[in-house]
C-alpha positions as CSV (number, residue, x, y, z in Angstrom):
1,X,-103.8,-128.2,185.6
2,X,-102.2,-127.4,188.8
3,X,-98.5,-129.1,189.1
4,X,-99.5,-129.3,193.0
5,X,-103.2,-128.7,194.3
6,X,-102.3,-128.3,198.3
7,X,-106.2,-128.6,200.7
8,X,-105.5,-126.4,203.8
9,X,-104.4,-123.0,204.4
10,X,-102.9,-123.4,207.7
11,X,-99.7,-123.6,208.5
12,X,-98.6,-126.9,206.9
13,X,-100.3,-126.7,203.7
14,X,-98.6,-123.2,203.6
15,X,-95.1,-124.0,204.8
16,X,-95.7,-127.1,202.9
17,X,-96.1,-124.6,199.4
18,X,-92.9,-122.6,200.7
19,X,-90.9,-125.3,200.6
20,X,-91.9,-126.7,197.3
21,X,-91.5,-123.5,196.0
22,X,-87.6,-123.6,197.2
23,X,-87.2,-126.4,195.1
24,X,-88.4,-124.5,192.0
25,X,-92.1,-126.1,191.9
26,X,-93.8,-122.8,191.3
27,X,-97.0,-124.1,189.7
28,X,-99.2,-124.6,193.3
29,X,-102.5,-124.0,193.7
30,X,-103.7,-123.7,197.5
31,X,-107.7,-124.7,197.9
32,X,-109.5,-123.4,201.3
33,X,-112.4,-124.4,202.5
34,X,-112.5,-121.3,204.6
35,X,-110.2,-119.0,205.1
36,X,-106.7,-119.1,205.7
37,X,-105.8,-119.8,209.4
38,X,-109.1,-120.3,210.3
39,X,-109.1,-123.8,210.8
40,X,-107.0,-125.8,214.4
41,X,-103.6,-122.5,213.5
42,X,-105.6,-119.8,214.0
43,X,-106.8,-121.2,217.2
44,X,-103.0,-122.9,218.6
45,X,-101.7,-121.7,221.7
46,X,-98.4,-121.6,219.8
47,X,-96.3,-122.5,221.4
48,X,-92.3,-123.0,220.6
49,X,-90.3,-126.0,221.6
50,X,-88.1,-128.7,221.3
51,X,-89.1,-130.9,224.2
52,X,-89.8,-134.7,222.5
53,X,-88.6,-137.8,223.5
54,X,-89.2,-138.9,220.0
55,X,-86.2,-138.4,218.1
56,X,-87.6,-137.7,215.0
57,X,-90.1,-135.4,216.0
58,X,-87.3,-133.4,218.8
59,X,-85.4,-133.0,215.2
60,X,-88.6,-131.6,213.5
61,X,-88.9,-129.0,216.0
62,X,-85.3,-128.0,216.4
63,X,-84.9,-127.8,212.5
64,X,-87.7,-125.3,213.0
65,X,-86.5,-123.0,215.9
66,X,-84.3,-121.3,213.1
67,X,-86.7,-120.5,211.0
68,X,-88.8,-118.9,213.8
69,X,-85.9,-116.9,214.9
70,X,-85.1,-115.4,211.2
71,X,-88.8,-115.5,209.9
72,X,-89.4,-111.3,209.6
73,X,-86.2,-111.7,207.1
74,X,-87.1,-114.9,205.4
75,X,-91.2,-113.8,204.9
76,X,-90.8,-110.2,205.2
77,X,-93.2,-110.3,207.8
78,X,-93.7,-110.7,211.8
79,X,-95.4,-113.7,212.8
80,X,-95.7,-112.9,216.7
81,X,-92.4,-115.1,218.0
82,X,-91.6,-114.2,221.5
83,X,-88.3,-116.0,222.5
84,X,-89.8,-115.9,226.4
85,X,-88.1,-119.1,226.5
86,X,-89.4,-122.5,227.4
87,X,-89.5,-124.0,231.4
88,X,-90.5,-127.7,232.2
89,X,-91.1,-129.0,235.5
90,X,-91.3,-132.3,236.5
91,X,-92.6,-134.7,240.0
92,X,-91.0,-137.0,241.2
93,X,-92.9,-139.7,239.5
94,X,-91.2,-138.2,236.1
95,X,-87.9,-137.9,236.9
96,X,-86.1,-140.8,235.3
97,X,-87.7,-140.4,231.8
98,X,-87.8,-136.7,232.2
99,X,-83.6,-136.8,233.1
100,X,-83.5,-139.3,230.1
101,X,-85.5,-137.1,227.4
102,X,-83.6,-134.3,228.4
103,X,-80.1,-136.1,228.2
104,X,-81.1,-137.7,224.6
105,X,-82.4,-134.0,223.6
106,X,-79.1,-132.7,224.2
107,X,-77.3,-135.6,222.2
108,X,-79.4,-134.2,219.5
109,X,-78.2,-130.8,219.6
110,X,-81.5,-129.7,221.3
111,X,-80.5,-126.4,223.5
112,X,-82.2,-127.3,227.0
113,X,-80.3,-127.6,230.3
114,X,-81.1,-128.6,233.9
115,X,-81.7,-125.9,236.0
116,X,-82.5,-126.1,240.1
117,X,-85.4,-124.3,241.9
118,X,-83.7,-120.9,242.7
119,X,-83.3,-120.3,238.8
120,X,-87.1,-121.1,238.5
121,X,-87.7,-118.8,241.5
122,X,-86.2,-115.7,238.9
123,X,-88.0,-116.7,236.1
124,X,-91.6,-117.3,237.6
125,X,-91.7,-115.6,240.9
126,X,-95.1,-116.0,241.5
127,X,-95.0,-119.8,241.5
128,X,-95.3,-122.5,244.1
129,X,-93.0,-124.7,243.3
130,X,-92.1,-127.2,246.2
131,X,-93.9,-130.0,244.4
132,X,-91.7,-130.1,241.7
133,X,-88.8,-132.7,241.4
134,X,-86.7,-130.8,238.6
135,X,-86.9,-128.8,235.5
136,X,-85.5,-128.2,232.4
137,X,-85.0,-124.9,230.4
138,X,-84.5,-124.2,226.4
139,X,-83.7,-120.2,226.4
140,X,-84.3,-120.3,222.6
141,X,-88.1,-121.4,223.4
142,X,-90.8,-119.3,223.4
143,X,-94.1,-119.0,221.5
144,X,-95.7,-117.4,218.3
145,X,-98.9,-116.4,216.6
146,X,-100.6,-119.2,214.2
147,X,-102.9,-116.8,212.7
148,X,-99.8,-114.5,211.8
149,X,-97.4,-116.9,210.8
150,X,-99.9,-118.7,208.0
151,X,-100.7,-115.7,206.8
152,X,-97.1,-114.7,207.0
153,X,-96.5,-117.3,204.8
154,X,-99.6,-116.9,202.3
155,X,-98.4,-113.2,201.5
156,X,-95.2,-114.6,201.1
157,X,-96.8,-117.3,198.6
158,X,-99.1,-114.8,196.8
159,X,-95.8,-112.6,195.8
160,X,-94.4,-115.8,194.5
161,X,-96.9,-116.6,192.1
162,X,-99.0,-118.7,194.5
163,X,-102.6,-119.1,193.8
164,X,-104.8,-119.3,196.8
165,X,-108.3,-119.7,197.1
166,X,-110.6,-119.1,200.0
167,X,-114.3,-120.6,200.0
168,X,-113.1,-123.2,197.8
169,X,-114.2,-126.4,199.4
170,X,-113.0,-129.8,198.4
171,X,-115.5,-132.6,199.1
172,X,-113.6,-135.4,196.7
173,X,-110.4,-136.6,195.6
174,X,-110.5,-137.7,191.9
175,X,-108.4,-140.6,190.6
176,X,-108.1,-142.5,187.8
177,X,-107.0,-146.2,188.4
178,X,-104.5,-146.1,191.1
179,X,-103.4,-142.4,190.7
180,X,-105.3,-139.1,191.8
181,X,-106.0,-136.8,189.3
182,X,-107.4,-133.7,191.4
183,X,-110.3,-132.8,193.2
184,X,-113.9,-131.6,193.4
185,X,-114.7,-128.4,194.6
186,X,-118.5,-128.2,196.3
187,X,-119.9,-126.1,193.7
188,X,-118.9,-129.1,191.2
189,X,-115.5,-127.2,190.1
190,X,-113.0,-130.1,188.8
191,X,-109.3,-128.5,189.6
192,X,-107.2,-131.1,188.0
193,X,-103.1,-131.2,189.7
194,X,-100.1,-133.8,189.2
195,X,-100.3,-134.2,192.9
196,X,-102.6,-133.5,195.5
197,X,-101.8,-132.6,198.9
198,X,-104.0,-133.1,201.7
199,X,-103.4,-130.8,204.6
200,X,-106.5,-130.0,206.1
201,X,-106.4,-131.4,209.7
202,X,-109.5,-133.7,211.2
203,X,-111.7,-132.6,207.6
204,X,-108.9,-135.6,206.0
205,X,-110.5,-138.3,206.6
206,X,-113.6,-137.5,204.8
207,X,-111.5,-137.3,201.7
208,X,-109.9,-140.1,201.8
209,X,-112.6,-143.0,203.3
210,X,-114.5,-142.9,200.0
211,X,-110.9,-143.8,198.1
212,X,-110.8,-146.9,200.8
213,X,-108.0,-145.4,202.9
214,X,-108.1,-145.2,206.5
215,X,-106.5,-142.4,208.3
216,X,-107.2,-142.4,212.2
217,X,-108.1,-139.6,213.6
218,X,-110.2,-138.3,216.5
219,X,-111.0,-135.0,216.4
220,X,-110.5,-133.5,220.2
221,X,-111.8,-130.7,221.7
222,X,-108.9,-128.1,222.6
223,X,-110.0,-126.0,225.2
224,X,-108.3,-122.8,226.7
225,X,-108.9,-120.3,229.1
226,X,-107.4,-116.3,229.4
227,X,-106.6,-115.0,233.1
228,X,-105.6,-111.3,234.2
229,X,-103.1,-112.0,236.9
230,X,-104.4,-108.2,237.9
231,X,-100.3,-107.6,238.6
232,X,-97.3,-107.5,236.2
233,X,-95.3,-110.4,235.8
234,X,-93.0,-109.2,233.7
235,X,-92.0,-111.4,230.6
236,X,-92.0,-114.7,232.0
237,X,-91.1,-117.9,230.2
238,X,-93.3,-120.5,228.5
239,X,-94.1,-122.9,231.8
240,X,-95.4,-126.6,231.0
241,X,-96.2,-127.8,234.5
242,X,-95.9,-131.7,234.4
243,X,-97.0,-131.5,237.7
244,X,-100.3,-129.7,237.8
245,X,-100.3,-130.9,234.0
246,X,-100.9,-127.6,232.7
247,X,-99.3,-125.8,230.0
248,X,-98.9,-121.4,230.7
249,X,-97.9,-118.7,228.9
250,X,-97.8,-114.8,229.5
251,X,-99.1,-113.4,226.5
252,X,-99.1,-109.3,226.9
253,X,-99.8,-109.3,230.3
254,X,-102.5,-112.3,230.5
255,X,-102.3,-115.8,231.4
256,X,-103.1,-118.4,228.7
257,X,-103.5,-121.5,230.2
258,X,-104.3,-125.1,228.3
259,X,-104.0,-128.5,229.1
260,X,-101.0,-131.2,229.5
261,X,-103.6,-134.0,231.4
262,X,-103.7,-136.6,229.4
263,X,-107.1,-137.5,231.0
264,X,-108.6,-134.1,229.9
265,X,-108.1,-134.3,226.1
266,X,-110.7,-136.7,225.7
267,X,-113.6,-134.9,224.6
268,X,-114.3,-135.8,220.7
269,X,-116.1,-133.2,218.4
270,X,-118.8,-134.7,216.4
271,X,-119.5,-132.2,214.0
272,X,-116.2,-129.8,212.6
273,X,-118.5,-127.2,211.8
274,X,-120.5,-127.0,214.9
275,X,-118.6,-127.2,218.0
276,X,-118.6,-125.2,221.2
277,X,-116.7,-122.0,221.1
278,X,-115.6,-121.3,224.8
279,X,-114.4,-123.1,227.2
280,X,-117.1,-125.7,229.7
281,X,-117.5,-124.7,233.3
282,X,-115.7,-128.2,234.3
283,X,-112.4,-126.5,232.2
284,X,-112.5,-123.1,234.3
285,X,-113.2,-125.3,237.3
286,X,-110.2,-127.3,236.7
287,X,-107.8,-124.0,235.2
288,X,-108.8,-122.1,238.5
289,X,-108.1,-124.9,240.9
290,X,-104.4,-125.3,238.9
291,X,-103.9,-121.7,238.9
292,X,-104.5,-121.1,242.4
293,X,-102.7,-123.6,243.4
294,X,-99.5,-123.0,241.1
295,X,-99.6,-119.3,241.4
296,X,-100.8,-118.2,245.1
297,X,-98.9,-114.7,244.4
298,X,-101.3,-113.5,241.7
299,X,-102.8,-111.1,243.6
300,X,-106.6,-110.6,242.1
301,X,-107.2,-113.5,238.5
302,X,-109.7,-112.7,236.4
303,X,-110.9,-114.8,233.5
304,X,-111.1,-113.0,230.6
305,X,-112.5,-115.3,227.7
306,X,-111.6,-118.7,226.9
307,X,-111.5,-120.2,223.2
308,X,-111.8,-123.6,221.9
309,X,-110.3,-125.3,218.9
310,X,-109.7,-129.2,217.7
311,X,-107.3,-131.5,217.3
312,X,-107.1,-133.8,214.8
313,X,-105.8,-136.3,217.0
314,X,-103.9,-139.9,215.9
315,X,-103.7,-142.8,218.0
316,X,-100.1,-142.3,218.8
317,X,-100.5,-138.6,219.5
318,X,-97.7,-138.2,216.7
319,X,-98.1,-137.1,212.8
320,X,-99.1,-138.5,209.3
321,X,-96.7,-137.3,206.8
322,X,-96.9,-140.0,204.1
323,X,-97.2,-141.1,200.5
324,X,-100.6,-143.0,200.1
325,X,-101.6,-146.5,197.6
326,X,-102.4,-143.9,195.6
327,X,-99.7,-142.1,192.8
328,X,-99.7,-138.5,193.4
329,X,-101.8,-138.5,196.7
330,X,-99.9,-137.5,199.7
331,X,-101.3,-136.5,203.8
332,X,-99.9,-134.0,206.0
333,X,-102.3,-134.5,209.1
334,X,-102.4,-136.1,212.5
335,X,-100.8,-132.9,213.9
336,X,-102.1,-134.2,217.4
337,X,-101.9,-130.7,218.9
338,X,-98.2,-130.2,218.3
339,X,-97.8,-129.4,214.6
340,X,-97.2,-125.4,214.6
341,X,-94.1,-125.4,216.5
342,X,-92.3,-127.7,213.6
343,X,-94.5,-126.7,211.3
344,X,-91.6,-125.3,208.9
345,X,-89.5,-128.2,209.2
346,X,-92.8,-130.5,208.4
347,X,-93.1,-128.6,205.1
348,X,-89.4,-129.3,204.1
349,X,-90.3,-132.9,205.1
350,X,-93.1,-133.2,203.3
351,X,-91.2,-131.1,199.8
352,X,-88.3,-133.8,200.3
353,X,-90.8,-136.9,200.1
354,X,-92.7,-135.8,197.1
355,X,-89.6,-134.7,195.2
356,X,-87.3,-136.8,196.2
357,X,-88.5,-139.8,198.5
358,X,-86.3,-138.9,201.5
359,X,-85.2,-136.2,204.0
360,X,-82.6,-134.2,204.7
361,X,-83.2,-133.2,208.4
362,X,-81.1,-134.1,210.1
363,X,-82.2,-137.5,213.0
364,X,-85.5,-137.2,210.9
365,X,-86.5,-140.9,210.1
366,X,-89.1,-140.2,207.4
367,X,-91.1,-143.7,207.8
368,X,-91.6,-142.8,211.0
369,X,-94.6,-140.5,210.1
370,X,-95.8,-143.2,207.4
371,X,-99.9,-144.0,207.6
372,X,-99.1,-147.3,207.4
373,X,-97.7,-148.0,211.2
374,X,-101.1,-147.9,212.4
375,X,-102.1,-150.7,210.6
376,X,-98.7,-152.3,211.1
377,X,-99.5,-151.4,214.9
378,X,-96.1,-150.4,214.9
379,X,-97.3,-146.9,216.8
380,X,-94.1,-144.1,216.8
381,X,-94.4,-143.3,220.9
382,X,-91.8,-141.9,223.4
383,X,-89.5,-144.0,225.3
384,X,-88.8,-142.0,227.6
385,X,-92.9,-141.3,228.8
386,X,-94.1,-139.2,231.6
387,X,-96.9,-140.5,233.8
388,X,-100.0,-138.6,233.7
389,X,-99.2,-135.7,230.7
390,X,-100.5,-136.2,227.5
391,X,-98.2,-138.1,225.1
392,X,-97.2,-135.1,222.8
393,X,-93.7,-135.0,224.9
């Protein structure tokens, strides 16, 4: 028997086994149902921020930026961070909650600053940018690679004694009375632990529905598209365009562009397994009406391939990291879109809970992540939120 059986391979479940491991739990077993990375990390657009008006969740991500700056010495290994930096820009619609989120960010300690149109003007000089109120800019931003920094992590596990199994797929949770006991793998395996985790994104809920526990989640259709600019434009920052509500990052030479619209992410997947794999003509439509529009310098865009992946989506946009009714059953899903970039911090989070029933992170409220505020509908939102984006801000 496994001290801690951990479903997922992505970056939670992995960073979530670092962290235990830190603690001195060494006996963890990692089930995947695929392989690692493969499922919503190894299809994130990675990106590396701080910008929340959540407290909690602004705290997550900033107790993360360090790790992502030191994580070649910590895992021995390069997980594809570019500190590009991060740029927001804002209409005028936004600029009351934006100046407030910003203001509250740097009570935290969060390292973002105002900055005026002419220091935009060096950063993106390709942009149009006279429909933007004002911006914000966190120098220590940037992106990273998903894929790379999971795996990162699961070479980093496997030295440390780490078991990790791909094509193991867990279709049950086993309890006895009000405790879980293990799982069930689909071949019929029985992999007994002290405490299971459950990290696996939107494939949760079918765990836990049988046990009579509700965990919302809609799983969205993420979808992305890849532009040649057909010029250099040099190692520009992270943009997330508030205005055009578009998120875009240079990523060796190419233009990734996703989606900040709230009114876009609304596309549920129906089957996990079978969903479409590129981007829908309406998503180029709408990436190359935004892209004109933002950057009339690029000289000659091309698309070069689009990709899709899904979001396991709550109702508050914001994450499960909770205990359950059940002894030794614990959920780290609900990522919503946003979970790589405090993805490290989330593990410690999640370590802390099982080990000791509280944080340490600093501003982190741990109860604010707790499955229960749904049914409480005490939903943990923004107060500082910005018409028309999404609500992951």
């Amino acid at each position: 028997m496994s001290d801690v059986v951990i479903v997922g391979a992505g970056v939670i479940g992995t960073s979530t086994a670092y962290a235990l491991l830190q603690r001195g739990v060494t006996d963890i077993t990692i089930l995947e149902r695929n392989t690692v990375a493969a499922g919503g990390t190894g299809k994130s657009a990675g990106i590396v921020r701080c910008h929340y008006g959540v407290t909690s969740v602004a705290a997550l991500a900033l107790a993360s930026l360090e790790f992502f700056e030191n994580a070649k010495e910590i895992l021995g290994a390069d997980i594809g961070f570019e500190q590009v930096g991060y740029l927001v820009g804002v209409g005028a619609e936004n600029r009351e909650p934006f100046t407030a989120s910003v203001k509250h960010q740097q009570s935290l300690g969060v390292p973002t600053e105002f900055i005026d149109h002419d220091a935009v003007r060096e950063l993106w000089p390709t942009a149009y940018l006279d429909d933007f109120d004002t911006f914000c800019w966190e120098p220590r931003g940037g992106y990273g690679d998903g894929y790379a920094t999971a795996q990162g992590f699961a070479a980093y596990l496997r030295d440390h004694g780490v078991t990790i199994r791909q094509g193991a797929e867990v279709v049950e949770v086993l309890t006895e009375g009000t405790r879980a006991t293990g799982v069930k793998l689909a071949d019929g395996e029985i992999v007994p632990a002290g405490t299971v985790i459950l990290a696996g994104g939107p494939w949760v809920p079918a765990l836990t529905t049988p046990l009579g526990i509700d965990v919302p989640i809609d799983p969205i259709l993420n979808e992305q598209v890849l532009i040649n600019p057909g010029m250099n434009l040099g190692a520009s920052p992270v943009f997330s365009d508030l205005v055009s509500r578009q998120d875009v990052q240079m990523r060796k030479g190419e233009l990734l562009f996703g989606y900040s619209d709230a009114s876009r992410l609304i596309k549920s997947v129906s089957n996990l397994d079978d969903y479409p794999g590129h981007a829908s003509h309406e998503a180029l439509e709408a990436v190359a009406e935004k892209a004109v529009h933002r950057f009339p310098g690029i000289e000659n865009p091309q698309v070069v391939s689009t990709f899709t992946g899904v979001f396991d989506s709550t109702p508050d946009q914001n994450y499960i990291i909770s205990g359950t009714d059940y002894d030794g059953l614990f959920l780290e899903t609900g990522m919503s879109g946003h979970g790589f970039k405090t993805s490290p911090a989330i593990g410690k989070l999640a370590a802390e809970l099982i080990l000791d029933g509280d944080t340490t992170i600093p501003n982190v409220t741990a109860s604010d992540f707790r499955l229960s505020r749904f049914a409480e509908g005490d939903l943990l939102t923004s107060p500082f939120p910005y018409k028309g984006a999404s609500g992951i801000r």
